[in-house]
NUBAKE-978658 format. One line per 4 residues: number of its first residue (from 1); their letters; for each residue x, y, z of N, C-alpha, C. Coordinates in steps of 0.05 Angstrom, whole numbers. Layout:
// residues N
NUM) A) X/Y/Z/X/Y/Z/X/Y/Z | ...
***
This chain:
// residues 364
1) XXXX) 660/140/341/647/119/325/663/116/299 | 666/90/300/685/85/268/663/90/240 | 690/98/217/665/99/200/643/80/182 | 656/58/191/641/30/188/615/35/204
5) XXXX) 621/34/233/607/34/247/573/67/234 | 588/89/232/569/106/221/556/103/199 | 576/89/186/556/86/151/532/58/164 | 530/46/183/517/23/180/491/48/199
9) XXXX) 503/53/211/474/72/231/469/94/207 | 476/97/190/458/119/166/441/89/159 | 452/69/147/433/56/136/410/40/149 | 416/45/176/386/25/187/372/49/190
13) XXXX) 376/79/186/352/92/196/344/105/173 | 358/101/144/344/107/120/324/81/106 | 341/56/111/334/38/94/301/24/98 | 285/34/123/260/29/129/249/46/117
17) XXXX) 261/71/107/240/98/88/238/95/58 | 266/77/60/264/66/34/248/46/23 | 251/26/52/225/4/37/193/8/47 | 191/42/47/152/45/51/153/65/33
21) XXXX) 169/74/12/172/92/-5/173/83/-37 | 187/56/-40/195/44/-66/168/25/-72 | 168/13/-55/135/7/-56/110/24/-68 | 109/44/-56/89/61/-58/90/75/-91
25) XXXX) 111/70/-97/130/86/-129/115/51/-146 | 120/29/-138/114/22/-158/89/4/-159 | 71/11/-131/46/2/-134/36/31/-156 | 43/55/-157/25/80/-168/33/67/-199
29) XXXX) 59/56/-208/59/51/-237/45/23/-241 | 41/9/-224/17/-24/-229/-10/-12/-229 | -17/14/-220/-41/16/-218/-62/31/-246 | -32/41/-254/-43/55/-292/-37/28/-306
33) XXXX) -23/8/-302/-24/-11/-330/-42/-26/-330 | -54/-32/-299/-77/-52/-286/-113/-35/-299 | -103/-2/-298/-125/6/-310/-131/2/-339 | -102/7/-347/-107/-2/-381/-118/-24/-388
37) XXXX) -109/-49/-370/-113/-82/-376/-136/-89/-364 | -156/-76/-353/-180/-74/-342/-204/-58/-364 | -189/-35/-382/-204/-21/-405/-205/-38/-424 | -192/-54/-431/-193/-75/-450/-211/-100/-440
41) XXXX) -229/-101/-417/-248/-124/-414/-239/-149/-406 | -215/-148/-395/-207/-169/-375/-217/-175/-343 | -229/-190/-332/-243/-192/-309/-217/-188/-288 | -225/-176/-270/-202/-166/-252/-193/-179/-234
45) XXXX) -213/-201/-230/-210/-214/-214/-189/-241/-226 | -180/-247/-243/-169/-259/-256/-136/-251/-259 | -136/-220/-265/-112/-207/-262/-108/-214/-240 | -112/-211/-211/-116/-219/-187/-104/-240/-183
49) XXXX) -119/-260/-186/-105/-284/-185/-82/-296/-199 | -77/-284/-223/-54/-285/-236/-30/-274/-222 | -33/-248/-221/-12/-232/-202/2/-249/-177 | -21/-253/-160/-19/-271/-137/5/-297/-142
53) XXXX) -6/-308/-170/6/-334/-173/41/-326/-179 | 45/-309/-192/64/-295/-206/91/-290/-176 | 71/-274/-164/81/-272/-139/91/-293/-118 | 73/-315/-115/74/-344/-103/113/-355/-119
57) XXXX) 99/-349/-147/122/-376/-155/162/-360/-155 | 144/-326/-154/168/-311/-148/193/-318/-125 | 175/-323/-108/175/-320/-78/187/-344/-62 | 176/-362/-74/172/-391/-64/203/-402/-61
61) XXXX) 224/-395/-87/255/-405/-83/271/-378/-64 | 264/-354/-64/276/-344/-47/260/-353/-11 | 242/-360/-9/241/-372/21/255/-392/21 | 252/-411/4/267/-443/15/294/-435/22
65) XXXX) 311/-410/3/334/-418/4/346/-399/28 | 331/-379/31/343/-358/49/336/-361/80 | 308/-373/71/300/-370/105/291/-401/123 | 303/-431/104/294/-452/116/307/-457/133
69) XXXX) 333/-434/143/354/-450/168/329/-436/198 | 320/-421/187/304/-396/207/272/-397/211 | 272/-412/198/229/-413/192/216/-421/209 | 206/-409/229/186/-435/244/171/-448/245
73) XXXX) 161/-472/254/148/-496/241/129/-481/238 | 111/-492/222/86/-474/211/64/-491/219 | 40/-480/239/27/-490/258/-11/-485/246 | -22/-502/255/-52/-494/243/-61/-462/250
77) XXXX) -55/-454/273/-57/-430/266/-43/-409/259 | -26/-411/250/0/-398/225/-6/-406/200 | -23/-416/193/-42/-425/168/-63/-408/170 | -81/-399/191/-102/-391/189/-96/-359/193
81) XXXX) -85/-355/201/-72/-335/202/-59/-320/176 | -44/-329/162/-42/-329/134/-65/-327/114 | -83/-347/122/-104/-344/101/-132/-322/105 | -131/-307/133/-132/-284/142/-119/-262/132
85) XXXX) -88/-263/126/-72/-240/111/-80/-242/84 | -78/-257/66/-90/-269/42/-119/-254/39 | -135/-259/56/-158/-251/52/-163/-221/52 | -144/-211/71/-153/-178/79/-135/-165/59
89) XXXX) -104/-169/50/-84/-156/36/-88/-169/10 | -101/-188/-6/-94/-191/-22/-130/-203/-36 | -139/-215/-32/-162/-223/-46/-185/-200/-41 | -196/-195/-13/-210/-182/-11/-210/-144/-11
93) XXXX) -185/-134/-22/-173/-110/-17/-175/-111/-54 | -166/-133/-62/-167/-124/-98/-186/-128/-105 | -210/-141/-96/-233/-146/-104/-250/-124/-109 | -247/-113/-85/-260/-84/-93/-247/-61/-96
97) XXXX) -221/-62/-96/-198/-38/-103/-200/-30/-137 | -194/-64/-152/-191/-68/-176/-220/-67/-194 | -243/-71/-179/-271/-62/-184/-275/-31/-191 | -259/-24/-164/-272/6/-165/-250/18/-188
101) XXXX) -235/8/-194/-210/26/-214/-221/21/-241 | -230/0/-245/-238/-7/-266/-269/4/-276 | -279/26/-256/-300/46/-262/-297/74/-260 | -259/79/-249/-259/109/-242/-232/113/-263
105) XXXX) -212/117/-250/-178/128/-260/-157/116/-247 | -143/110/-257/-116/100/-243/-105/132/-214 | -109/149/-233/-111/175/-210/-113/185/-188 | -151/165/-196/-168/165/-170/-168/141/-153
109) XXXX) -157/121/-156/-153/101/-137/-126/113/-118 | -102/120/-137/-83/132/-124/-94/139/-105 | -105/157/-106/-114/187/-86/-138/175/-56 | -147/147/-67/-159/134/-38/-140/122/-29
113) XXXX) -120/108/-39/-93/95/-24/-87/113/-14 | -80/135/-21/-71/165/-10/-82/163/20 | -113/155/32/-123/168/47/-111/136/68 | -95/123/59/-92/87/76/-90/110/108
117) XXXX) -64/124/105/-58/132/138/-75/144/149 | -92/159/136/-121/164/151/-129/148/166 | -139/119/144/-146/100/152/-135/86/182 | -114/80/173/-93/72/194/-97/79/214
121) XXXX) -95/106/211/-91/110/239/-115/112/262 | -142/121/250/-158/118/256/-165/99/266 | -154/79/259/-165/40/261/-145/42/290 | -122/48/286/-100/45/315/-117/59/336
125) XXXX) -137/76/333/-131/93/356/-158/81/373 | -172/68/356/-202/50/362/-186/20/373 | -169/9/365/-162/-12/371/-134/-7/399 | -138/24/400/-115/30/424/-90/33/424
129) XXXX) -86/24/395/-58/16/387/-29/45/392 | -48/69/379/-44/92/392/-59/97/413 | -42/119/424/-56/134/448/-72/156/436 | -98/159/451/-116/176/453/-100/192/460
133) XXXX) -82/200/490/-72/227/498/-59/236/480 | -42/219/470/-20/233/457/-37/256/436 | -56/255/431/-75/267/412/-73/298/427 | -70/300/452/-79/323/452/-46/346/454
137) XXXX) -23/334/451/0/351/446/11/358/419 | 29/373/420/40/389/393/40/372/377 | 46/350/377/56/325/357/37/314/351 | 14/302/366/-13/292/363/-27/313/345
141) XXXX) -28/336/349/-42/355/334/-43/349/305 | -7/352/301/2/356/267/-5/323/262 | -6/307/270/-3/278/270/-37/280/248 | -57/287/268/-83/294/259/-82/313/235
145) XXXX) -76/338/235/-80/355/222/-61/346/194 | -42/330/194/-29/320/172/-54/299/156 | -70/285/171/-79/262/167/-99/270/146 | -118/299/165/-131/311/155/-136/319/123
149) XXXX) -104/334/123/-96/358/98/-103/332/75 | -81/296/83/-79/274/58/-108/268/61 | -123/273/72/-153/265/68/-163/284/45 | -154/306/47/-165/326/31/-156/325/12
153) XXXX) -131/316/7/-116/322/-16/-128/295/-41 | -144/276/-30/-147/251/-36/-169/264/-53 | -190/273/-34/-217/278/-42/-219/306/-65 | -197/325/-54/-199/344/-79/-188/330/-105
157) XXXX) -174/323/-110/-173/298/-145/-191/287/-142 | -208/271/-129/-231/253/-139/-246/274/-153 | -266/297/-132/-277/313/-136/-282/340/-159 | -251/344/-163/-250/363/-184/-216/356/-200
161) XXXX) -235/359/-228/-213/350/-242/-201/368/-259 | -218/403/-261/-210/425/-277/-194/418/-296 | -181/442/-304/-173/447/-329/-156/432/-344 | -149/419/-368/-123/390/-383/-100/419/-378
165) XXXX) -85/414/-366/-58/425/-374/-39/417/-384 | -37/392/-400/-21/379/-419/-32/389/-450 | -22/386/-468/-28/392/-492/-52/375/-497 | -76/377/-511/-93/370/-517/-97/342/-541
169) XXXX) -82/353/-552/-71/335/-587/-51/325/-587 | -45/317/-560/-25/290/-546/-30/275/-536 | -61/275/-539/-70/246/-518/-97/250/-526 | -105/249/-555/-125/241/-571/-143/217/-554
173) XXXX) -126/194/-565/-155/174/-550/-153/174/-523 | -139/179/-503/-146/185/-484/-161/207/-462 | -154/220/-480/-187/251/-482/-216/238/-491 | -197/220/-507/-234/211/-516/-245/197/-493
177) XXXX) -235/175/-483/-231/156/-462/-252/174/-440 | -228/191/-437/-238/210/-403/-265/223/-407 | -270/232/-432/-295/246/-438/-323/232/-437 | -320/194/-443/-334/185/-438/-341/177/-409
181) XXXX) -359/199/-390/-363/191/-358/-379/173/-366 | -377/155/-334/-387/125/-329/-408/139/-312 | -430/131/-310/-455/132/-289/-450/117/-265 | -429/97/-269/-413/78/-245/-396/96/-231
185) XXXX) -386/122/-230/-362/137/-214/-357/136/-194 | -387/147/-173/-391/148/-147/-384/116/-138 | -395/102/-148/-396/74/-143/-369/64/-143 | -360/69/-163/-325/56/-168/-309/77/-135
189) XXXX) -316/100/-135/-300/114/-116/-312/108/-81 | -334/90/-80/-341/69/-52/-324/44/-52 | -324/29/-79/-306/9/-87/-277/7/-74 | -267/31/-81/-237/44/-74/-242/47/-42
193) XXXX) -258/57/-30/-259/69/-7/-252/44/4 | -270/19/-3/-274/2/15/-254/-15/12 | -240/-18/-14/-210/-40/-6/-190/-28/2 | -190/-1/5/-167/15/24/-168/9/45
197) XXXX) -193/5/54/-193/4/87/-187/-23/91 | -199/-48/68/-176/-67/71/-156/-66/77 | -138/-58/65/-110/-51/61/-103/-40/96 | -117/-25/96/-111/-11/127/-106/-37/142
201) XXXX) -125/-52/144/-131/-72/164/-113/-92/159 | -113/-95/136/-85/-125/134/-61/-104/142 | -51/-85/145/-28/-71/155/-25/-78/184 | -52/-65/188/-53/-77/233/-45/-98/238
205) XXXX) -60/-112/219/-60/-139/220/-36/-156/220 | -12/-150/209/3/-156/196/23/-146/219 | 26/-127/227/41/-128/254/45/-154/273 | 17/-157/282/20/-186/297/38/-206/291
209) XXXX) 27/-217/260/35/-232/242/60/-235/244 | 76/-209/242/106/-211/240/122/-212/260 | 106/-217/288/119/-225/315/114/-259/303 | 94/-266/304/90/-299/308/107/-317/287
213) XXXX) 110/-305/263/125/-311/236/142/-293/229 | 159/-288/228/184/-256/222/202/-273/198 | 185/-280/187/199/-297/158/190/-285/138 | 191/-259/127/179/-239/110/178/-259/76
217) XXXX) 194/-276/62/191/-281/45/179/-305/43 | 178/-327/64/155/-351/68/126/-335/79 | 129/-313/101/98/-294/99/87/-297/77 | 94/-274/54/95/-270/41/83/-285/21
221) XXXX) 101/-304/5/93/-327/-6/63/-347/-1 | 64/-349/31/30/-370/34/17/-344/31 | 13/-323/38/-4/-297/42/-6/-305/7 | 8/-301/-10/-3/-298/-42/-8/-332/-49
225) XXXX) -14/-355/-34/-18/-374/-50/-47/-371/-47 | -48/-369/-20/-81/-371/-1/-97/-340/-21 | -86/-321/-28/-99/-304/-31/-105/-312/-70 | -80/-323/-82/-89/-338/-110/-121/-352/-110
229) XXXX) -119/-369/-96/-147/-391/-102/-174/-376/-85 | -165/-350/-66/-190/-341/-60/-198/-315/-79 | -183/-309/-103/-185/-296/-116/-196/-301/-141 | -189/-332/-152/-204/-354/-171/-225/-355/-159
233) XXXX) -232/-361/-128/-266/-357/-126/-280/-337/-124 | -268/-313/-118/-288/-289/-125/-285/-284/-155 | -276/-286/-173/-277/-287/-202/-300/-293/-217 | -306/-319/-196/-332/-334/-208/-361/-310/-205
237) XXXX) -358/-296/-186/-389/-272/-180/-389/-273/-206 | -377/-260/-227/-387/-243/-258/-394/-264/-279 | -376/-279/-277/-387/-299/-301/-359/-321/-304 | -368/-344/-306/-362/-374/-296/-349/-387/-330
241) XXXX) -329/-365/-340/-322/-374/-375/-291/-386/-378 | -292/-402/-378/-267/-411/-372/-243/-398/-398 | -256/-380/-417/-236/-361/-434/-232/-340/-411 | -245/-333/-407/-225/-310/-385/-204/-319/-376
245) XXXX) -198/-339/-367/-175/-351/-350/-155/-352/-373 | -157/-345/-403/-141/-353/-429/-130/-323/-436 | -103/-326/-425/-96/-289/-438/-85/-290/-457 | -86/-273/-488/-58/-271/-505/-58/-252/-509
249) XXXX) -66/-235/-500/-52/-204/-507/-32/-194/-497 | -15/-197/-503/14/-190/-497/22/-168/-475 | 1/-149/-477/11/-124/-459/-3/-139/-434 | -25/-154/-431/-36/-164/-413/-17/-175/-395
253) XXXX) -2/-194/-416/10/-219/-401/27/-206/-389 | 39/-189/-400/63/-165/-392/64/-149/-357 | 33/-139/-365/15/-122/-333/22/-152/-314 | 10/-170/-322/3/-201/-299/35/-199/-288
257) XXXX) 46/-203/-306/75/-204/-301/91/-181/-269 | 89/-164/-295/100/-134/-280/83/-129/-241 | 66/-143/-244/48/-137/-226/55/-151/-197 | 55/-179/-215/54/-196/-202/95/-197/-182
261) XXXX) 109/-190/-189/132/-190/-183/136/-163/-172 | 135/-139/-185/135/-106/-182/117/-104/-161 | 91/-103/-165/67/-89/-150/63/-115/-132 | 67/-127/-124/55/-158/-100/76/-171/-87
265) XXXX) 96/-187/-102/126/-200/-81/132/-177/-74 | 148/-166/-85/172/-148/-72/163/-120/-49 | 142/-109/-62/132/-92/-41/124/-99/-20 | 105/-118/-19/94/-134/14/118/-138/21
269) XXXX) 137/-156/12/167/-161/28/167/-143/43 | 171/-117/25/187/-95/33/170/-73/57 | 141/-80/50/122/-66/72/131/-78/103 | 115/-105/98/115/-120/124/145/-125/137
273) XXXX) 167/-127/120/191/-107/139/194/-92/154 | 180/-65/138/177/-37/147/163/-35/173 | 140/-52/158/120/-50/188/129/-57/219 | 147/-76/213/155/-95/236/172/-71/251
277) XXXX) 189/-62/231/217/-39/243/202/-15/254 | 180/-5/236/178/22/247/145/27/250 | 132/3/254/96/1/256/80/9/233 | 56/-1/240/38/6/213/22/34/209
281) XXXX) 21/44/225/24/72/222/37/96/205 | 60/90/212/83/97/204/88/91/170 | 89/67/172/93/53/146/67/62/121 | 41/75/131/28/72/110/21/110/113
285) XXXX) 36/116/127/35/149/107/44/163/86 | 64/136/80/70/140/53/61/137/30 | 33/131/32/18/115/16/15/147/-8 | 8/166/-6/9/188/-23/32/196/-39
289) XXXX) 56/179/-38/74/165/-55/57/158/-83 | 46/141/-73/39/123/-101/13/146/-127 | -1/158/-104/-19/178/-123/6/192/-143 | 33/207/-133/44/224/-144/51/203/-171
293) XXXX) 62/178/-159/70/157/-186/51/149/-201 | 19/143/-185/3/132/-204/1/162/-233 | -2/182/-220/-4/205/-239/15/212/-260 | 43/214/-245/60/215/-273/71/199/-290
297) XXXX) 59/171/-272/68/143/-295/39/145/-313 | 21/149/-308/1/161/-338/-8/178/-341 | 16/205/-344/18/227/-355/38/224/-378 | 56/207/-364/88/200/-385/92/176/-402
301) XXXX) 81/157/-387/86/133/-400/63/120/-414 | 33/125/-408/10/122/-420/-7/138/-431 | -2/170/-427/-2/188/-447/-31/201/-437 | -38/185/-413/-65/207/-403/-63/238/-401
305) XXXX) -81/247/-403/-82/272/-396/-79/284/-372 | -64/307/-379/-67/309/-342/-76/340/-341 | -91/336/-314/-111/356/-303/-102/378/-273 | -108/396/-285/-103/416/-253/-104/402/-225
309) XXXX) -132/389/-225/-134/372/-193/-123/362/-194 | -111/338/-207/-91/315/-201/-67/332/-186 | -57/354/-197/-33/363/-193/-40/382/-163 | -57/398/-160/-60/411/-138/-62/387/-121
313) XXXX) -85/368/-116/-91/346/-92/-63/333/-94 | -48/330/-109/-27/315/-97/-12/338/-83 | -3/360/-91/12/378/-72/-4/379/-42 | -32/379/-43/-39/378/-13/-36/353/2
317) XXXX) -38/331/-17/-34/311/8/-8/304/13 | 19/310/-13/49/309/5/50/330/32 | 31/364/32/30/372/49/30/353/82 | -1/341/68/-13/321/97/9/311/109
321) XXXX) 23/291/92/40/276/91/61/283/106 | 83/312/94/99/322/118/96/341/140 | 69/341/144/62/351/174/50/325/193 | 48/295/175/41/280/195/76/265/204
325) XXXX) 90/265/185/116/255/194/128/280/207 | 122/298/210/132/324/226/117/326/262 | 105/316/265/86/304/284/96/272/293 | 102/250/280/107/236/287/142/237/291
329) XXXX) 158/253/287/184/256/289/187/272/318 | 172/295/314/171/301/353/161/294/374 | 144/267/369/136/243/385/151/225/387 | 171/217/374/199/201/372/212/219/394
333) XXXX) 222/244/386/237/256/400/230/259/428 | 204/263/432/203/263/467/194/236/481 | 189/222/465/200/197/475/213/183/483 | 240/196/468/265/181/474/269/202/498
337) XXXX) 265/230/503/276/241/519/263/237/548 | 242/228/544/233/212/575/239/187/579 | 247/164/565/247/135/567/276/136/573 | 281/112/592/318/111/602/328/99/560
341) XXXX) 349/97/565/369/94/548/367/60/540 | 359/45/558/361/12/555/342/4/571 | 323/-3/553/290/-26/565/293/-52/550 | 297/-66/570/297/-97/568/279/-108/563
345) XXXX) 248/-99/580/221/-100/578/207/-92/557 | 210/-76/537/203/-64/512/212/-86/495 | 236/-97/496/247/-113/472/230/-137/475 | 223/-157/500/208/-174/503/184/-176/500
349) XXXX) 171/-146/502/146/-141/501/136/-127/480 | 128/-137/456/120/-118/439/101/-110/436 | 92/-83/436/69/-69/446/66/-41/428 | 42/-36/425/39/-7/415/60/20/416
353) XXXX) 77/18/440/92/33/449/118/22/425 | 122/-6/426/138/-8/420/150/-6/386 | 125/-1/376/133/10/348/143/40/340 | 137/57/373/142/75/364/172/88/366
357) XXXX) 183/71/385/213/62/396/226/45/361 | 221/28/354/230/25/327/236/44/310 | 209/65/316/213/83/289/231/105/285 | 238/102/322/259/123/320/295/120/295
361) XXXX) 288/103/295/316/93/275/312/116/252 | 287/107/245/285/133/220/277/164/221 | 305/176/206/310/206/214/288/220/183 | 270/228/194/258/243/175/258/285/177
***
């Protein structure tokens, strides 16, 4: 093999880990500035829609120019379909994601994204997408028992927050902050539960999607226009003031910004790539990524305090994490070692099986 030829096979079987990894790094830093810009009494649902728009107008000149030789006509149900992704990944997943954060921690939302491949996978294995058998060999085990450990690792940070191990008289008002509990907690941490599993579902979902449309930055783009104006109408539930819609606080405009480009265009790009190359499964075990970032981007850069649990539950759920890619890596491996060398029928047919044949590209 030339070394052209080898440097290009390192990069197709890193560069899918890269884009379900960088994502995950900078949804955890959107999700401490989105908490701050939420503590200051901005309706969330607004951030929401802003982001969305931010994202739309991001988006909109890299489709025309990159992908109009390649786009396929766009059909009433490639509309509905979209406004389906919109609904599940983007309006109805922040509605109550950004609800529940805005009653718990940037921390503790981390740590339910944490549990998405739980989610995931659970949803695959009801919808068939995985195999039941495979559940019962070496690989299926750790596959579970990984899933397990990031379940736990999620719920021990919610649950216990022990001792400040940061200096105390370094994060004055935010000691004060944390000391004031909300009687809303439990509630904010159902909130979280329940737009994760959004999130799960627009992932599944989103597989399809990217057989019928494989135009990741026109996706992309209608997914955040459709999800903009259904985000202006859930806004209206709280109160109908047309100053909400009026931002000038600078760090605000800043978060809308950062968010809207950082945490919404570029990551979906980079997911629903991922997803397509190496399935949704796969793609969202990385989701305990973002707890480790949501935590040290406000430990470092917003000056929270930080707590024993945060730091133990994240060590258990990277555990989860590489015993479920340790499990899904020796299910790659005996896969390829039973399947011939060249299926014609796999490439035409894309099928549950066949994400798991993708994933082999990536060497973990």
């Amino acid at each position: 093999m030339s070394v052209v030829g080898r440097e290009s096979s390192i990069v197709e079987k890193w560069l899918p880990l890269v884009a379900v990894v960088l994502p995950n790094i900078a949804m955890g830093s959107v999700n401490a500035l989105v908490k701050k810009a939420l503590d200051g009494g901005v309706n969330h649902m607004v951030i929401a829609a802003y982001r969305l728009a931010i994202s739309a107008f991001f988006l909109a000149p890299l489709a025309y120019f990159l992908e109009r030789k390649t786009r396929p006509k766009i059909t009433f149900r490639l509309m509905v379909d979209h406004f389906i992704s919109g609904l599940l990944g983007a309006s109805l997943m922040q509605f109550f994601f950004l609800l529940g954060l805005s009653y718990t921690s940037a921390t503790v939302g981390a740590a339910f994204l944490s549990m998405i491949p739980a989610i995931t996978f659970a949803l695959s294995l009801i919808l068939r997408i995985e195999s039941v058998r495979e559940l019962k060999t070496k690989a299926g085990m750790l596959k579970v028992l990984g899933t397990l450990i990031s379940i736990g690792g999620g719920l021990f940070i919610t649950f216990y927050k022990g001792p400040q191990i940061s200096h105390p008289h370094s994060h004055p008002e935010a000691l004060h902050h944390n000391n004031n509990k909300t009687k809303n907690w439990l509630l904010g941490c159902l909130l979280l539960a329940i737009g994760s599993t959004f999130f799960s579902v627009w992932m599944l979902f989103q597989r399809t999607l990217n057989i019928k449309y494989p135009c990741k930055y026109s996706s992309t783009c209608l997914m955040s226009v459709f999800g903009m104006f259904q985000c202006a109408l859930l806004s209206l539930y709280k109160k109908r003031d047309v100053k909400d819609w009026v931002i000038e606080d600078r760090f605000v405009i800043f978060v809308i910004i950062y968010a809207g480009i950082v945490g919404q265009a570029m990551p979906t790009v980079a997911l629903s790539w991922a997803i397509k190359k190496v399935g949704p499964v796969f793609a969202s075990t990385f989701a305990p990524v973002t707890l480790i970032a949501a935590t040290l981007f406000d430990f470092l850069i917003l000056h929270t305090p930080l707590y024993l649990g945060s730091v133990l539950g994240s060590v258990v759920a990277l555990t989860g994490l590489y015993l479920f890619l340790w499990g899904t890596n020796k299910q790659l491996k005996a896969a390829a070692a039973l399947s011939p060398p060249i299926q014609t029928e796999d490439k035409n047919n894309y099928d549950g099986d066949n994400n798991h044949n993708n994933s082999s590209r990536v060497s973990v």
